[in-house]
Backbone bond lengths (Angstrom), bond angles and torsions (degrees), N, CA, C in turn:
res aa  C-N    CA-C-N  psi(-1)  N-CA   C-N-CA  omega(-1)  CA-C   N-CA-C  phi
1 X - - - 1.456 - - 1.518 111.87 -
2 X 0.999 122.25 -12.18 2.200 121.57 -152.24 1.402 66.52 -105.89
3 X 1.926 154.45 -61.66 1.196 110.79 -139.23 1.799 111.88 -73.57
4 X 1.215 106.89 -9.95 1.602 106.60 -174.40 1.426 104.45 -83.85
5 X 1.705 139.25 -7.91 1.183 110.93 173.19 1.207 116.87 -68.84
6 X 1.629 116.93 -149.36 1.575 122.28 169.78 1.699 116.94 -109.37
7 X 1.168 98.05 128.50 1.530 95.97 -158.41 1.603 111.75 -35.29
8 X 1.118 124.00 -46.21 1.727 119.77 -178.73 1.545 109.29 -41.95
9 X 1.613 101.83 -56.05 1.388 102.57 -179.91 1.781 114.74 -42.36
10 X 1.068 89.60 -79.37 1.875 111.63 166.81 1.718 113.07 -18.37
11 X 0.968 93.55 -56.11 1.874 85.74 179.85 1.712 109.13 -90.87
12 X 1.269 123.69 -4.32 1.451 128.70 161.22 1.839 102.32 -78.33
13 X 1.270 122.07 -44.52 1.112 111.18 173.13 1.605 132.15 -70.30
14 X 1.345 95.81 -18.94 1.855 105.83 -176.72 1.657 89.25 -97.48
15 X 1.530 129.03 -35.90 1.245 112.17 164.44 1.561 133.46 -38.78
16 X 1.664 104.48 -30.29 1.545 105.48 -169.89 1.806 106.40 -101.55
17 X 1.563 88.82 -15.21 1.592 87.09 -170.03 1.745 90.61 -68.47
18 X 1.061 115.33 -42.31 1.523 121.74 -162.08 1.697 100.59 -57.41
19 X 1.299 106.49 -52.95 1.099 104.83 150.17 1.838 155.83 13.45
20 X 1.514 76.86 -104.77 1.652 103.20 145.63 1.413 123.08 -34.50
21 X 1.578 73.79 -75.91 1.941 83.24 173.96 1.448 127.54 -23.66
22 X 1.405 104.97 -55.88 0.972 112.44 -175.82 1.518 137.12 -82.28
23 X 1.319 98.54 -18.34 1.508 118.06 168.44 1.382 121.62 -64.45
24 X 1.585 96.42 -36.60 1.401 110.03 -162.89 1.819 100.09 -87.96
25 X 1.565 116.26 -21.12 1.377 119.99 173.11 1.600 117.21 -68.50
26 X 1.349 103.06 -32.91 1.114 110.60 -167.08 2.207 104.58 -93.61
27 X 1.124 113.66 -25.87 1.403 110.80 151.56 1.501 129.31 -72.14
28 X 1.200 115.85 -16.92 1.569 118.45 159.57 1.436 113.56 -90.92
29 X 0.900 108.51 -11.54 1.875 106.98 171.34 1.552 105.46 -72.00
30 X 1.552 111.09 -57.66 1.331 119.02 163.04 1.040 136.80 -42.59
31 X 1.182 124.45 -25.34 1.331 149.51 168.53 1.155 102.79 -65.87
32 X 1.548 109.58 -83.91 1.561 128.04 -173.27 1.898 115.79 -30.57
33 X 1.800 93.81 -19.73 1.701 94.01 -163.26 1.775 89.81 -96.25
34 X 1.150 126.99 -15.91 1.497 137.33 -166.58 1.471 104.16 67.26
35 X 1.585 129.29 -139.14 1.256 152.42 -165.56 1.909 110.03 -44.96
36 X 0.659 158.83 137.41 1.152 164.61 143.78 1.187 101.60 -31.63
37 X 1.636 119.53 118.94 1.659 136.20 177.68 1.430 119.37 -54.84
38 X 0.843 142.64 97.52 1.784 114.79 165.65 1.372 112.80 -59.74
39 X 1.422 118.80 157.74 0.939 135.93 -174.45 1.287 119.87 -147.87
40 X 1.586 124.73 99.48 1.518 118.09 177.04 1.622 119.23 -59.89
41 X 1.333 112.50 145.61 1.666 119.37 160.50 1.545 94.45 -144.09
42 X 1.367 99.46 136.49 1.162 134.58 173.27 1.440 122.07 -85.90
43 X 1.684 129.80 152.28 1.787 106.62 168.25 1.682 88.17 -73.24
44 X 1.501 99.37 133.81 1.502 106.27 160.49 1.348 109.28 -153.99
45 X 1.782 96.50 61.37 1.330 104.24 179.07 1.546 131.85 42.68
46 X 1.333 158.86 -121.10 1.209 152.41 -162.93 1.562 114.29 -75.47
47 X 1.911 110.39 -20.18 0.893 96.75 -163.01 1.848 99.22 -124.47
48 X 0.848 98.42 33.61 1.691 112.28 161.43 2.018 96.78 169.66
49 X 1.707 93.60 136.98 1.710 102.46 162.61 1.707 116.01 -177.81
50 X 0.723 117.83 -167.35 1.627 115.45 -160.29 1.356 105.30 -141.25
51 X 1.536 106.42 100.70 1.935 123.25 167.49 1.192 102.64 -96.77
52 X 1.230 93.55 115.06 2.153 106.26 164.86 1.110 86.38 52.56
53 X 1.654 139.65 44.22 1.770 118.90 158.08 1.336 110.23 107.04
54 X 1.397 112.78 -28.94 1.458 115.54 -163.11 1.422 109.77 -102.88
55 X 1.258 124.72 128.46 1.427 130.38 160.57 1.458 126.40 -22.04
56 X 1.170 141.76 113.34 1.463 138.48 174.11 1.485 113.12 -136.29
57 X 1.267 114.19 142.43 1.375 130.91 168.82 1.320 125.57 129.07
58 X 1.239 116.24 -148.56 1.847 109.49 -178.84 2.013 96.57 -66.10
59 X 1.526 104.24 -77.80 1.280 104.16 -169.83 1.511 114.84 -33.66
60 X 1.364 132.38 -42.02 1.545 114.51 -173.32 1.365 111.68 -77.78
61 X 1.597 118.64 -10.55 1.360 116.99 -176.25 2.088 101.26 -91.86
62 X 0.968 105.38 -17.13 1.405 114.15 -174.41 1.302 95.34 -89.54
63 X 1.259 139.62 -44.71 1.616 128.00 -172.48 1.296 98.60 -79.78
64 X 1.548 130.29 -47.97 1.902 119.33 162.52 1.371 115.80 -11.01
65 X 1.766 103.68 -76.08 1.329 120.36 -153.86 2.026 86.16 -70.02
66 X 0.900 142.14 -58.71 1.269 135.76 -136.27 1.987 102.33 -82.77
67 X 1.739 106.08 -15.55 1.606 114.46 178.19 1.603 102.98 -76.76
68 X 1.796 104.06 -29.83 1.386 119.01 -161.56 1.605 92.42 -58.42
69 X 1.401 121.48 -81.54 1.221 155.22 170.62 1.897 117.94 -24.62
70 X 1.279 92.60 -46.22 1.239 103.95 173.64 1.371 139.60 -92.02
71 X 1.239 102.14 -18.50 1.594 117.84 158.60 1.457 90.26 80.80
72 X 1.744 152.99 12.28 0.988 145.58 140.64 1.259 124.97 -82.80
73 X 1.756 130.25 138.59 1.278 145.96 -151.14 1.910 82.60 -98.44
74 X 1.676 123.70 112.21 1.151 141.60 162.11 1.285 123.10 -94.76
75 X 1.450 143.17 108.23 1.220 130.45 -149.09 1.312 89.66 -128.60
76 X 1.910 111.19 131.24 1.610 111.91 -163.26 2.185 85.71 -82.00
77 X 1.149 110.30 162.69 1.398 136.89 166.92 1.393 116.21 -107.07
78 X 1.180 154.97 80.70 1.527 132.82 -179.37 1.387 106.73 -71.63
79 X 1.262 113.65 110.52 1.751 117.44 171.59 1.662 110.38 -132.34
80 X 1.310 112.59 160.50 1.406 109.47 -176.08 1.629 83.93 -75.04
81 X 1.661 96.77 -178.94 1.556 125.47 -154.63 1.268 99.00 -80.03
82 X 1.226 107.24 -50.74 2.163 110.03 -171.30 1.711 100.20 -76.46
83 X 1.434 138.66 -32.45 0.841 140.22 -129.09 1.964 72.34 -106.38
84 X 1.036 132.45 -38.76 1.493 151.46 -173.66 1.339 104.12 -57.37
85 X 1.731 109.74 -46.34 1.274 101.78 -167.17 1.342 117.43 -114.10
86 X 1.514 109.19 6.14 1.662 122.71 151.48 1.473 112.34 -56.23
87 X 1.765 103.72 -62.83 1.697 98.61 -166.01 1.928 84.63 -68.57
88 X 1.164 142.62 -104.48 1.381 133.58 -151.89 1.271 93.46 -4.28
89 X 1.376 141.51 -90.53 1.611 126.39 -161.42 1.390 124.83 -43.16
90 X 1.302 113.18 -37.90 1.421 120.69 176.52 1.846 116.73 -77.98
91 X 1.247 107.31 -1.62 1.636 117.41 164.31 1.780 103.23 91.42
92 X 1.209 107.00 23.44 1.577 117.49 -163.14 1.156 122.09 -109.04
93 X 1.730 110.33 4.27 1.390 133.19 162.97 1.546 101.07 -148.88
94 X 1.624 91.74 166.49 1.774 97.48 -178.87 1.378 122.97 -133.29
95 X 1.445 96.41 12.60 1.390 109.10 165.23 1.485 130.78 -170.43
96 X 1.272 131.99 116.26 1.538 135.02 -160.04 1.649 100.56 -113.45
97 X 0.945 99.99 134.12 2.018 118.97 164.54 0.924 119.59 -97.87
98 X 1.589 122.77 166.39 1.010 133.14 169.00 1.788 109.97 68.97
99 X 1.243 119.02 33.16 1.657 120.55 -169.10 1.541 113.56 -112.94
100 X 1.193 98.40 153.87 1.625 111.42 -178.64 1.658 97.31 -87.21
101 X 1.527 117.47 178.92 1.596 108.36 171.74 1.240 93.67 -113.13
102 X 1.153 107.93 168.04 1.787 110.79 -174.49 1.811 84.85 -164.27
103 X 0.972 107.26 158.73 1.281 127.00 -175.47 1.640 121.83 -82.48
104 X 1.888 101.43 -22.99 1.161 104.87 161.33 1.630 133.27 -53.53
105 X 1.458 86.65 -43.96 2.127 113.56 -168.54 1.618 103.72 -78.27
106 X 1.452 103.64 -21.91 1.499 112.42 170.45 1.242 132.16 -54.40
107 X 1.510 91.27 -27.92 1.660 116.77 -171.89 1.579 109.26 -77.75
108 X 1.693 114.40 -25.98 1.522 96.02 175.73 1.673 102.40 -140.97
109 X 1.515 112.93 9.75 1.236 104.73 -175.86 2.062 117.61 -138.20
110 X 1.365 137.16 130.52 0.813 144.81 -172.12 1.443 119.11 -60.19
111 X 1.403 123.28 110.94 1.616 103.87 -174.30 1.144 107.96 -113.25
112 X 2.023 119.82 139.08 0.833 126.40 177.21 1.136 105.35 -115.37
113 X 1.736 127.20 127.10 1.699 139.13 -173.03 1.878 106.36 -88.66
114 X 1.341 114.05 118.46 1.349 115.58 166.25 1.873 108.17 -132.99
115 X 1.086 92.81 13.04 2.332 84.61 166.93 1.204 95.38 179.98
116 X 1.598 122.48 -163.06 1.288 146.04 -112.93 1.564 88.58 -167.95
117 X 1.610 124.98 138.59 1.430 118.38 120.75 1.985 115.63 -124.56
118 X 0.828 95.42 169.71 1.588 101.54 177.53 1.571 114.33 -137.49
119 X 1.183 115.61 140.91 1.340 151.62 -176.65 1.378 106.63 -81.32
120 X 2.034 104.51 103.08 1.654 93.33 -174.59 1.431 97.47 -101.40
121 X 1.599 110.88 -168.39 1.738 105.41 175.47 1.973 86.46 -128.93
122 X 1.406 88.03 137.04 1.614 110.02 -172.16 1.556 101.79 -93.22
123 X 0.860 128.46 124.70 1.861 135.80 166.33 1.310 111.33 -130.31
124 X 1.713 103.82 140.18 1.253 102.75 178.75 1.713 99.13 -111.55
125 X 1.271 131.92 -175.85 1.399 131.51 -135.47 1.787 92.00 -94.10
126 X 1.458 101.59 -36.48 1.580 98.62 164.54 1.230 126.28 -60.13
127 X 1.402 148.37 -4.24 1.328 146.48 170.16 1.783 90.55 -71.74
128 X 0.834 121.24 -56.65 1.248 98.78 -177.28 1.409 125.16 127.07
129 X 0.947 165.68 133.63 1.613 152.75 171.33 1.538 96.43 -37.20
130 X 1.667 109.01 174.70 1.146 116.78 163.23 1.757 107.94 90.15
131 X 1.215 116.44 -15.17 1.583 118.29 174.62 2.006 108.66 -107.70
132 X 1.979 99.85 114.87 1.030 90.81 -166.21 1.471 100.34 -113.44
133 X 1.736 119.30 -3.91 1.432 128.93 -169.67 1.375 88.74 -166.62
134 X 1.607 92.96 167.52 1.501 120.79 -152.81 1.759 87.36 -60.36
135 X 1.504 121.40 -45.00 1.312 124.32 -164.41 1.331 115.45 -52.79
136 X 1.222 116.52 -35.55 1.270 129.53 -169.35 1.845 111.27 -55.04
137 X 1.600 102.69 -26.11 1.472 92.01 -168.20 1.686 113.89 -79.53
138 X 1.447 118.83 14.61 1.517 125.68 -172.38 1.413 103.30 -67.45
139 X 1.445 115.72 -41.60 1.290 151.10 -152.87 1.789 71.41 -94.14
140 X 0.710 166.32 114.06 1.270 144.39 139.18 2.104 115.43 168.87
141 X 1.766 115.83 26.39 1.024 120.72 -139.72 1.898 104.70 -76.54
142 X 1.206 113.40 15.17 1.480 123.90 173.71 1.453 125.72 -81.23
143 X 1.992 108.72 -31.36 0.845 135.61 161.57 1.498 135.72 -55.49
144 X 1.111 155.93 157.23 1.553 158.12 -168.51 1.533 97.74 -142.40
145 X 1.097 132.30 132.09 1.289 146.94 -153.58 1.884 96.89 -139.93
146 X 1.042 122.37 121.73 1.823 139.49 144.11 1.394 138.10 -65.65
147 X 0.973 102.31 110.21 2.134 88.51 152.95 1.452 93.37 -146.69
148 X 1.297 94.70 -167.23 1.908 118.49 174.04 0.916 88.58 -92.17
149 X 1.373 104.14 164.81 1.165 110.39 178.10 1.922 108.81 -122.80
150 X 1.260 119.14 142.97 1.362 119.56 -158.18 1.767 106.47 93.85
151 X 1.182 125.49 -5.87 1.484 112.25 174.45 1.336 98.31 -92.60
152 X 1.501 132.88 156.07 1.572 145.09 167.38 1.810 81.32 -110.10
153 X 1.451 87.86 163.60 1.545 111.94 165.88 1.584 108.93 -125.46
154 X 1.122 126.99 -19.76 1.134 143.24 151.05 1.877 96.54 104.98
155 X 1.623 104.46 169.58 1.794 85.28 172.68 1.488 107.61 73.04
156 X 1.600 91.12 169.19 1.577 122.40 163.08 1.587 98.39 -23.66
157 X 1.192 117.46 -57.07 1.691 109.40 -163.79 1.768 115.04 -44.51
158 X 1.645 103.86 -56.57 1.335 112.67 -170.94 1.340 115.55 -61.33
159 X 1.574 120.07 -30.24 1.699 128.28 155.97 1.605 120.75 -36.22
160 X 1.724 103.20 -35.20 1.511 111.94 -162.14 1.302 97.16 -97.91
161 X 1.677 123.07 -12.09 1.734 110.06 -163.46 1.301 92.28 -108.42
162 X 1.728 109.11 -0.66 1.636 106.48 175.23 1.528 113.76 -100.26
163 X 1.705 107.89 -8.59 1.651 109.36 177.65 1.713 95.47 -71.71
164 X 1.669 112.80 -68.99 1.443 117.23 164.26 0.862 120.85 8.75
165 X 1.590 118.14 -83.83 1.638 129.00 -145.05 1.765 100.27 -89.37
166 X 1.407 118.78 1.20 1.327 124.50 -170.44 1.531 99.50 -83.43
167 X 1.815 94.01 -56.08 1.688 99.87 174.82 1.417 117.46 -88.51
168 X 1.492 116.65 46.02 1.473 122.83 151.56 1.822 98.31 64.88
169 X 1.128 123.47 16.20 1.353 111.97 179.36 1.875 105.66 -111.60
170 X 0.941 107.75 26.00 1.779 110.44 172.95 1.555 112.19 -119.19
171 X 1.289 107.37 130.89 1.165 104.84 -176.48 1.473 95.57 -120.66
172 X 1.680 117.34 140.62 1.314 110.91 -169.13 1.813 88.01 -108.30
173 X 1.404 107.79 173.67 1.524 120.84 167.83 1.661 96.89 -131.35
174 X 1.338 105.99 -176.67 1.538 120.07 -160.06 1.256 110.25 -107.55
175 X 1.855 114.19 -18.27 1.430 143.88 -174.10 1.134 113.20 169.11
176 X 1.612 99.07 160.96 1.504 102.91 -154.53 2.072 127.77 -75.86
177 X 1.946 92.96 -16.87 1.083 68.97 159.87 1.133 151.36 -71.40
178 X 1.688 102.56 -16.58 1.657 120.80 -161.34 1.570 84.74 -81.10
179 X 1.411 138.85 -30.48 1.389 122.59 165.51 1.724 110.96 -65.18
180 X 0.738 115.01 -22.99 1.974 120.25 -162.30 2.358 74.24 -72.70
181 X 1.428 94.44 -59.23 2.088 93.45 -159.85 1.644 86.20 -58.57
182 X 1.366 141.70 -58.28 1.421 130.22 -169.47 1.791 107.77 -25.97
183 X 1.178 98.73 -60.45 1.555 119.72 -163.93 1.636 109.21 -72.07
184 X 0.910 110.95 -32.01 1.819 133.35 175.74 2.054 84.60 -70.47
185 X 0.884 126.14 -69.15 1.738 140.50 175.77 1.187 113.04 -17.25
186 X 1.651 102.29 -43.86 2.094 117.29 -141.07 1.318 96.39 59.95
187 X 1.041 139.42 17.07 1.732 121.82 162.91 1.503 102.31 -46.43
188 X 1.415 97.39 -62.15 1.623 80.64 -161.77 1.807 93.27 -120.48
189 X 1.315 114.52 162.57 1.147 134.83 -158.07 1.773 127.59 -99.45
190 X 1.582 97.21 -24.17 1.685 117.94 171.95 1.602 96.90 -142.25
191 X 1.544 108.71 -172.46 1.288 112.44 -166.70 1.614 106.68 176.09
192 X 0.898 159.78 113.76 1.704 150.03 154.81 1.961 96.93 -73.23
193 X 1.476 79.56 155.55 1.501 96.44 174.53 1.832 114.37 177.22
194 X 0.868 94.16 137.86 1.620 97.07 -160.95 1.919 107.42 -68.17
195 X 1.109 119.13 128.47 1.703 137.41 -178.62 1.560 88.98 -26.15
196 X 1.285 123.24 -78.55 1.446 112.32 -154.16 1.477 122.95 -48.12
197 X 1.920 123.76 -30.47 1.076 143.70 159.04 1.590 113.47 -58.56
198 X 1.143 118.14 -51.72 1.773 113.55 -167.76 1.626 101.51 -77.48
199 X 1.382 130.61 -21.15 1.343 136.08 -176.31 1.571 91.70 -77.11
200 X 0.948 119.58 -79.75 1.979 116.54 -174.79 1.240 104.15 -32.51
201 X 1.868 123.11 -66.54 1.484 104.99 -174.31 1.418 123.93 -73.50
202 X 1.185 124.58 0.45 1.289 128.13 159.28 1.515 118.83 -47.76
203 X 1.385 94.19 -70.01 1.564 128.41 166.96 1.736 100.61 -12.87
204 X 1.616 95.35 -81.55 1.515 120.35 -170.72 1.446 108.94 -47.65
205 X 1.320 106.91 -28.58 1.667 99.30 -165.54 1.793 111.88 86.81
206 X 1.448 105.10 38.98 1.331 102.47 -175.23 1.426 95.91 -123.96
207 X 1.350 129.48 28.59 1.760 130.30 173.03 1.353 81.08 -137.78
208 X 1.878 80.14 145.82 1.963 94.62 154.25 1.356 130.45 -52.22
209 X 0.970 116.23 115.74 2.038 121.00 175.53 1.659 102.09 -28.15
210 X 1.792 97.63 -57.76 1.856 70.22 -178.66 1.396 131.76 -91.26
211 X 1.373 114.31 28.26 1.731 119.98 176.20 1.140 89.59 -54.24
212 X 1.985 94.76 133.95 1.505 111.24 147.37 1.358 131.37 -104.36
213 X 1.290 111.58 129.31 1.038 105.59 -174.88 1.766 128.28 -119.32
214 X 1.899 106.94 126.94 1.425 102.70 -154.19 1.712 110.46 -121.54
215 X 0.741 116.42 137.60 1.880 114.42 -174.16 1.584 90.39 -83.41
216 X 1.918 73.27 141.78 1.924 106.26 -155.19 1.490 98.39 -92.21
217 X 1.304 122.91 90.13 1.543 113.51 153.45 1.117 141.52 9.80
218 X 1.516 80.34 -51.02 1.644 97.62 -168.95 1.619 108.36 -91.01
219 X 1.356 127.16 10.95 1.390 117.55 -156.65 1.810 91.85 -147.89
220 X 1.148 129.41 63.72 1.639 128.28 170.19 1.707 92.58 -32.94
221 X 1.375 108.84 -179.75 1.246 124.76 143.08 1.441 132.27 -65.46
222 X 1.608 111.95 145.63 1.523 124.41 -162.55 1.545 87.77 -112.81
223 X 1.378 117.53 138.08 1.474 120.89 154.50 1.448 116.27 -74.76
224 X 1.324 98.69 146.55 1.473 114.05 -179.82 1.388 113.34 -95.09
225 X 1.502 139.88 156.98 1.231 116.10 133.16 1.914 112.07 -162.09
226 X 1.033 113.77 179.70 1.139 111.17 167.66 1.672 137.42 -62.55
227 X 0.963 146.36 134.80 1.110 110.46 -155.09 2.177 98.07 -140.47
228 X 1.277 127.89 111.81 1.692 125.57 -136.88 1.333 86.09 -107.99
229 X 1.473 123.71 141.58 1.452 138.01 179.26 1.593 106.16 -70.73
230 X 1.247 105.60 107.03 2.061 95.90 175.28 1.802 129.03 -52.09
231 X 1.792 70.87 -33.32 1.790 80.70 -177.14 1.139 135.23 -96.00
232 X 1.374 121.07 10.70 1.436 156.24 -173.09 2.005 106.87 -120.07
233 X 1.491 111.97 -38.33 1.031 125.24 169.60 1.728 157.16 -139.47
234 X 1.624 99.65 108.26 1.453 131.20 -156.57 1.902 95.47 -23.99
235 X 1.437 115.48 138.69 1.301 119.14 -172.45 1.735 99.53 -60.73
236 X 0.878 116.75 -43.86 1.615 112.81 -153.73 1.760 108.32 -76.80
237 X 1.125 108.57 4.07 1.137 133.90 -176.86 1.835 111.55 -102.24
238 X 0.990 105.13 -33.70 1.590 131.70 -166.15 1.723 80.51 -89.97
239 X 1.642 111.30 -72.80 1.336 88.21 174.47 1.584 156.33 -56.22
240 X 1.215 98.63 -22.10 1.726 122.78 151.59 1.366 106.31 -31.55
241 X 2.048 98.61 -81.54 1.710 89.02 -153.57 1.401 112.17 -67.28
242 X 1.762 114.49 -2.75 1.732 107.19 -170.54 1.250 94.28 -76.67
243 X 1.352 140.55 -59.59 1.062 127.34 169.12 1.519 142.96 -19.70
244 X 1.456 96.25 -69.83 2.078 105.05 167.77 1.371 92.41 -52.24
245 X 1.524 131.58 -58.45 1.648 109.64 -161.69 1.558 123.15 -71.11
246 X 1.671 91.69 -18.98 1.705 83.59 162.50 1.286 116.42 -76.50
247 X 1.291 152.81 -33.71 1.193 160.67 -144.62 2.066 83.01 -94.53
248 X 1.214 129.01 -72.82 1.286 130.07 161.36 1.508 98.14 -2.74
249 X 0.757 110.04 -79.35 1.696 115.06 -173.15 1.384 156.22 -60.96
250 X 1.782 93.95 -39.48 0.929 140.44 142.79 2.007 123.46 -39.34
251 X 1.217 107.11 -47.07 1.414 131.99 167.29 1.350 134.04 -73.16
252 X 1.412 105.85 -16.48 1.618 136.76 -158.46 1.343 121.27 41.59
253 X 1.280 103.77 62.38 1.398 131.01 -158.46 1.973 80.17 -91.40
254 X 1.469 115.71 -70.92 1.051 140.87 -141.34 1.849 86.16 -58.92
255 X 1.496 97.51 -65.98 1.638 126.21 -172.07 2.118 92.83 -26.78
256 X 1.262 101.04 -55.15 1.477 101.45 -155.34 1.482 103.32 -104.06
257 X 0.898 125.89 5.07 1.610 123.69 122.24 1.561 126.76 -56.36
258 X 1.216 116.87 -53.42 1.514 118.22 169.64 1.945 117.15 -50.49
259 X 1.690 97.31 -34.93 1.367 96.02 166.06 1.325 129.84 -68.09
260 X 1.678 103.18 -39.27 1.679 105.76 -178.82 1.860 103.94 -72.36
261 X 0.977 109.63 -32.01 1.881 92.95 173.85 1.611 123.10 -100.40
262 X 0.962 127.16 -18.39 1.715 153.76 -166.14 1.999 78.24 -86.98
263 X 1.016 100.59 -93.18 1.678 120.86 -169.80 1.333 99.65 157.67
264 X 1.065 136.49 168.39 1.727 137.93 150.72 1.295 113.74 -39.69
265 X 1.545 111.42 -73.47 1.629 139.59 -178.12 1.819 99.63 -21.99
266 X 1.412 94.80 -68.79 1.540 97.69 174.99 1.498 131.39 -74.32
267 X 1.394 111.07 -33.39 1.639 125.82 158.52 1.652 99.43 -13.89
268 X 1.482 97.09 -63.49 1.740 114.28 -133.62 1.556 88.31 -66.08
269 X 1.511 92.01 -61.89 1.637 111.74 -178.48 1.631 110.92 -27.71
270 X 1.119 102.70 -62.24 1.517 106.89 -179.07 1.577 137.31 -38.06
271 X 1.884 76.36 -77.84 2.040 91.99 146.52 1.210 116.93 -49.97
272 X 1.094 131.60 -50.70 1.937 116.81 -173.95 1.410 113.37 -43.62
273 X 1.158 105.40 -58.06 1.501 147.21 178.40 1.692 91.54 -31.45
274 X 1.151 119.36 -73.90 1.483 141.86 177.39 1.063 118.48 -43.77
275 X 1.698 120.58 -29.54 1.315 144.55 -176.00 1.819 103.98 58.52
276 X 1.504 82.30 55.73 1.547 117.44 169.33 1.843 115.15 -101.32
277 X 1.062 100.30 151.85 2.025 91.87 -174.95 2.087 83.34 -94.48
C-alpha cells in the first residue's frame, strides 16, 4: 500500500511509524527494568552536589546519560556518604556511585568501574620547602596534618596516617569542609583530600589562595565505580546497566565528562596517572 501513496505522505507515515517504534521500545525497556532504581549521591564535590536542590556534577550527568541509554527510570537520592552505605547494605538502596570495591560490597552488590579519583596532599606555604609526599611530614613534628576521618587512602598512605595519629599529630574532621575552614584557619598546615573535593572548594573560595597543591606518590589513582544491589536488583537488569556503562566508557563518553567538570588540565592528569590515554 505505502508505494502508491504520495511521497510526502509516505515519509510522514514511516516518520510516525518510526516513531512509535520507538516510543513503544523505549516503554518496554522501562518496563523490562520494573520500579525506578534509587540511587545514592553524596556531596563529593565535583562529582556529585546540590544547586538550589538540584543534582549537579559528573554523577548526575552520568546517571542521565546511562537512564537515557538504558531505558531504566534511575532516581538520584541525596544522602550523606555513611548514611548511603548503611541503607545499600541493608537492601534499602540499589545503587551507590562514586565507590571503591572492597570485598565487603562484593558480598551483595555488582560493581561496575567507569573512573578514577586520586588523593592529593594540600600544603600551605608555612610547611615549608622540603615536603615532597605525605611521608615526609614524620620528619616534620611542628606541623599539624588533616584528613576525615573514616576515609582510607589505601597503601603506604594509611600506614603514615596511622604513624601520625599515634604521635598525637593528626587531627581528624567530620567532613571535608570543616577540613577545607581548618586549612582556611592555618590550624593545620597539610591535609590529603581527594581531587574531586579540593577542585569544588577551590571553586567556592573555601581554600587558601595560596594552597599548594601536589600529587601524593604515595597514593596512584583508585578506580571508581558503581556498585548495583543484587538483592534489590533482578540480574538481567544488572546486566543492562553493565553494559550501557561499559559502552559509556568505552566511547569516552565517561573520559569527557571528567573533562567538562574535573577541567581538562586535571582530566588528563588523572587519566595519565591511571595509565589512561
Amino acid at each position: 500500500m505505502l508505494p502508491f501513496l504520495p511521497a510526502l505522505r509516505r515519509r510522514r507515515l514511516l516518520s510516525g511509524l518510526l516513531l512509535a517504534w520507538g516510543l513503544a521500545t523505549g516503554a518496554q525497556a522501562a518496563d523490562d527494568c520494573g520500579r525506578p532504581l534509587r540511587v545514592a549521591m553524596s556531596d563529593l564535590g565535583v562529582g556529585g552536589y546540590l544547586e538550589q536542590g538540584q543534582p549537579r556534577g559528573l554523577i548526575p550527568d552520568l546517571i542521565q546519560e546511562l537512564q537515557s541509554r538504558s531505558g531504566c527510570r534511575l532516581q538520584i537520592v541525596p544522602l550523606p556518604r555513611a548514611r548511603a552505605l548503611l541503607d545499600f547494605e541493608r537492601g534499602e538502596l540499589d545503587l551507590i556511585t562514586s565507590a571503591l570495591k572492597t570485598p565487603e560490597r562484593d558480598q551483595y552488590g555488582n560493581y561496575l568501574p567507569y573512573g578514577y579519583t586520586q588523593q592529593d596532599l594540600l600544603l600551605l606555604p608555612e610547611a615549608g620547602p622540603g615536603i615532597k609526599r605525605f611521608a615526609d611530614l614524620r620528619l616534620r613534628p611542628d606541623l599539624r596534618v588533616g584528613v576525615v576521618r573514616g576515609i582510607r587512602a589505601g597503601g603506604r598512605l594509611d600506614a603514615e596516617i596511622d604513624v601520625l595519629a599515634e604521635r598525637g599529630r593528626l587531627e581528624y574532621s567530620p567532613d571535608f569542609n570543616n577540613l577545607a575552614a581548618k586549612l582556611s584557619a592555618r590550624r593545620l598546615q597539610a591535609a590529603l583530600m581527594p581531587n574531586a573535593l579540593h577542585i569544588k572548594l577551590r571553586r567556592d573560595g573555601l581554600l587558601p589562595a595560596d594552597l599548594v597543591v601536589q600529587t601524593e606518590p604515595d597514593a596512584p589513582p583508585q578506580q571508581l565505580g558503581v556498585y548495583v544491589n543484587r538483592r534489590t536488583t533482578p540480574a538481567p537488569v544488572i546486566a543492562r546497566l553493565e553494559k550501557q556503562l561499559a559502552a559509556m566508557v568505552a566511547s569516552g563518553w565517561v573520559r569527557q565528562a571528567y573533562g567538562r567538570h574535573f577541567g581538562e588540565d586535571e582530566a588528563r592528569r588523572l587519566f595519565r596517572a591511571a595509565g589512561q590515554p
